[in-house]
N, C-alpha and C positions, 0 to 999 in steps of 0.2 A: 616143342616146348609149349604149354599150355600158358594162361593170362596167370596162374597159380608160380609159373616158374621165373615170371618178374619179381623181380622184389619192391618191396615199397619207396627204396632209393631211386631205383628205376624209374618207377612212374613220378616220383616229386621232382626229377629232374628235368627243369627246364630247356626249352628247343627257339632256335632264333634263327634266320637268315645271319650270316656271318659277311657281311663285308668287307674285308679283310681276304676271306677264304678265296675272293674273284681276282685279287691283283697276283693272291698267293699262287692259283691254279691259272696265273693267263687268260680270265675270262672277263666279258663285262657284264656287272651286274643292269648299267645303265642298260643295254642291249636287250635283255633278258625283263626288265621291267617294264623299258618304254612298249612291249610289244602287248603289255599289257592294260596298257593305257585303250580310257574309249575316245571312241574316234573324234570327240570335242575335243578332248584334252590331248590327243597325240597332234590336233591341229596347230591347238594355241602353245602346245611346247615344243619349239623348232629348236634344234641345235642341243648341244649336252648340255644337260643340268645336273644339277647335284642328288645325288642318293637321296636325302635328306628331302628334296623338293618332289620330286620321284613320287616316294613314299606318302607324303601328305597329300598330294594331288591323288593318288589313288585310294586314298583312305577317306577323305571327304567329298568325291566326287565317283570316279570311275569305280568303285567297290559297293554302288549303290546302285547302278546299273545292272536290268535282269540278264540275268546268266553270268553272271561274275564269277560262280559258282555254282555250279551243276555235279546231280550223282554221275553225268554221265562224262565228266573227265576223268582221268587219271587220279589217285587218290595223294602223289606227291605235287601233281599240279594244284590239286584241292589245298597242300598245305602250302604251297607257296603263295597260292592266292591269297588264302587266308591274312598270313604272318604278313602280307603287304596291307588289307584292308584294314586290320589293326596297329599299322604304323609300326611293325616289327617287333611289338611289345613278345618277350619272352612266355613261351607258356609248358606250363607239366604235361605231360601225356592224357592225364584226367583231364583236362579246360580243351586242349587240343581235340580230343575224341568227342565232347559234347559241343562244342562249337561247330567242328566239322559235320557231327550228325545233322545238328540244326539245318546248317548249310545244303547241304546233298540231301534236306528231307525223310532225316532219320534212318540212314545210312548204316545201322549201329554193327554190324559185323567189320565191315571195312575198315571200322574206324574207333576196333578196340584198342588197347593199350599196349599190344601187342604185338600187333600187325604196326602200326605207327612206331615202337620201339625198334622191329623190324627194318623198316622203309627208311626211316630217317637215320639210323646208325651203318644205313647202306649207300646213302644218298652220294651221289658223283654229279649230279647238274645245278642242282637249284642253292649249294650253299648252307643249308642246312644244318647247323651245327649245336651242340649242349653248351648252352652256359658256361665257360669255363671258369674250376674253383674257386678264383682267385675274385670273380665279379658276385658269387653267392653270397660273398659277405655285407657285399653293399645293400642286397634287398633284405 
């Protein structure tokens, strides 16, 4: 399937960490975020915090430290990194794909619309999930 054989629903459909989806599938998100924390902030956060707390601490602190994001991880770690350094704000496949470029230094095959449509409607670890219809209405 070519970038032609998305449809334009496709790409305007927004993508988010799902929090929900870790209790649903047995996992923790807190686990999977804390490992993502830099080593200031995994010091000064001892014990379980909240999602909510997680996310901000990594968005105004550890998400600004060099190699947060690098071409040379994985292109679903690139978006979970990501969807953490902007506080899990929802994004379409177009914002996702140029943000990501930016990040990994202009990256731009790995990080068409396509291949991201791909990865993330395959996604089994990171949570990964569309908008669901019922939330489209609120934005």
């Amino acid at each position: 399937m070519g970038e032609e054989g998305l449809t334009a629903e496709q790409v305007r459909q927004r993508w988010f960490i799902d929090l929900d989806w870790y209790q649903q599938n047995n996992r923790s998100f807190f686990v999977l975020a804390h490992s993502r924390l830099c080593a200031k902030c995994r010091e000064r956060l001892k014990g379980e915090v909240s999602p909510a707390e997680l996310l901000s601490t990594i968005k105004d602190c550890c998400s600004k430290t060099p190699g947060f994001i690098t071409r040379e991880l994985p292109i679903l770690e690139s978006i979970f990194r990501l969807f953490l350094a902007n506080g899990n704000q929802p994004l379409d496949l177009e914002e996702l794909g140029k943000q990501l470029s930016q990040w990994r230094g202009g990256d731009a095959y790995r990080t068409s619309a396509e291949i991201l449509f791909r990865l993330l409607s395959s996604d089994q670890c990171y949570g990964l999930r569309q908008v669901p219809e019922s939330d489209k209405l609120d934005s």
